[in-house]
C-alpha positions as CSV (number, residue, x, y, z in Angstrom):
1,X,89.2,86.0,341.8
2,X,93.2,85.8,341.0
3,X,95.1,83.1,339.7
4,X,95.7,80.9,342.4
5,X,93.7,82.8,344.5
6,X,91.2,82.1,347.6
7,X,88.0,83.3,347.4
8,X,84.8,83.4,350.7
9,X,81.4,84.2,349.6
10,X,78.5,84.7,351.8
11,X,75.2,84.5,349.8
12,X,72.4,85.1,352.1
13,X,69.3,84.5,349.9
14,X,66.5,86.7,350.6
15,X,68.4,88.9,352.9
16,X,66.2,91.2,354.9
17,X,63.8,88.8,355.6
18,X,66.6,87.2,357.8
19,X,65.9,90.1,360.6
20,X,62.0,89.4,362.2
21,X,60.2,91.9,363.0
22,X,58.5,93.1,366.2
23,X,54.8,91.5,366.9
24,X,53.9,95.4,367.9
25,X,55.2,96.9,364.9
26,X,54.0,94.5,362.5
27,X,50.5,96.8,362.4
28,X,52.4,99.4,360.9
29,X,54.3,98.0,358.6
30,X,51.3,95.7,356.8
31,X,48.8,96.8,353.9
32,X,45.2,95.7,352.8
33,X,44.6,93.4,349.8
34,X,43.4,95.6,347.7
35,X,40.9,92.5,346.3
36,X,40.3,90.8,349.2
37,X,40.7,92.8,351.4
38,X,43.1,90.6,353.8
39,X,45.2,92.6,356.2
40,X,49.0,91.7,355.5
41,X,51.6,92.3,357.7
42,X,55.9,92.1,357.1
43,X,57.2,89.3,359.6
44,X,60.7,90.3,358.4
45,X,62.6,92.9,357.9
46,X,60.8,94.8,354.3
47,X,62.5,96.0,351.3
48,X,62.0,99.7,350.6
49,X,61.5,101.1,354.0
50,X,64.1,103.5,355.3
51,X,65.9,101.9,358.0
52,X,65.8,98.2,356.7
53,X,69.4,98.7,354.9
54,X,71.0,99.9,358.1
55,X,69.5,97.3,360.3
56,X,70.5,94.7,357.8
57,X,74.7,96.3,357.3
58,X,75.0,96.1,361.0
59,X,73.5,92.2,360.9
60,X,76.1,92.1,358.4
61,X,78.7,93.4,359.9
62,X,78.5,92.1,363.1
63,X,79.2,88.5,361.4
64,X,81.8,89.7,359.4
65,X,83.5,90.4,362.8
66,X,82.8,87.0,364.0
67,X,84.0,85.7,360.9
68,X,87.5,87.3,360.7
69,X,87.6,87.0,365.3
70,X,87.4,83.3,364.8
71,X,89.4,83.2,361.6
72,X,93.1,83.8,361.1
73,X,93.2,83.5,357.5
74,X,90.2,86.4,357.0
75,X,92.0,89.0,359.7
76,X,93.6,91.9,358.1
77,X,92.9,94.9,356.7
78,X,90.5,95.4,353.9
79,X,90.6,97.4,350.2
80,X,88.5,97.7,347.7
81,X,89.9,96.4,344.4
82,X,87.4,97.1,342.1
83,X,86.4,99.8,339.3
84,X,85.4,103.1,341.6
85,X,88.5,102.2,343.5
86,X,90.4,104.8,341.2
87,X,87.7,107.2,342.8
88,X,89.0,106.8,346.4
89,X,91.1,109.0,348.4
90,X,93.8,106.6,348.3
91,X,93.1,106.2,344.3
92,X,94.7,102.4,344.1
93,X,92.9,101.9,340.7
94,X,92.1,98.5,340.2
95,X,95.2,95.6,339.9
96,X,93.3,92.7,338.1
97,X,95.9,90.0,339.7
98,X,94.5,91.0,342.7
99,X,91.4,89.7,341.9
100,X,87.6,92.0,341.9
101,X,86.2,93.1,345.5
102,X,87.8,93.3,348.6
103,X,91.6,92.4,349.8
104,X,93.1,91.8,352.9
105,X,96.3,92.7,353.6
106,X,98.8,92.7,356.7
107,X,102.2,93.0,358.0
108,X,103.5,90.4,356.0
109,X,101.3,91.6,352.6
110,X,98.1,89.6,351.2
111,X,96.6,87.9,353.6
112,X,94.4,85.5,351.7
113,X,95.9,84.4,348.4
């Protein structure tokens, strides 16, 4: 955060378990208890198999994009402000009045302050 600045933060606790899974593929993606032998199966989304991180980023994304549609004050363009940001093609380096993560910018210049 800057001085003076605005900050939005989404915590969404427990994350992939957001996304349900399909009653047909729960078979697949269950396990035996290996004492009592009770079949368990993932109703959401499980940590650790290959395509859960995608599935969960476009979740993600797709309210982001409702967030800054419906939102004037989060439109804009977004750039990372942050340690590897010196790492970038565009090497900004980091600007610590700008605050750590992500800023918008636009015509006029930072669009959330």
């Amino acid at each position: 955060m800057s001085y003076g600045g605005y900050s939005a933060v989404f915590d969404f606790s427990k994350y992939f378990y957001n996304f349900p899974t399909r009653q047909e593929d729960r078979p697949y993606l269950g396990l035996i208890h290996p004492r009592t032998e009770e079949i368990l199966a993932y109703y959401g989304l499980p940590m650790g198999l290959g395509n859960s991180p995608a599935i969960a980023c476009r979740g993600g994304q797709a309210f982001l994009r409702l967030v800054r549609e419906s939102c004037p004050l989060f439109r804009g363009s977004a750039s990372a402000n942050c340690w590897w940001s010196g790492f970038t093609f565009e090497a900004t380096g980091y600007d610590p009045r700008k605050g750590f993560g992500y800023v918008l910018t636009n015509s006029r210049g930072q669009a959330v302050r």
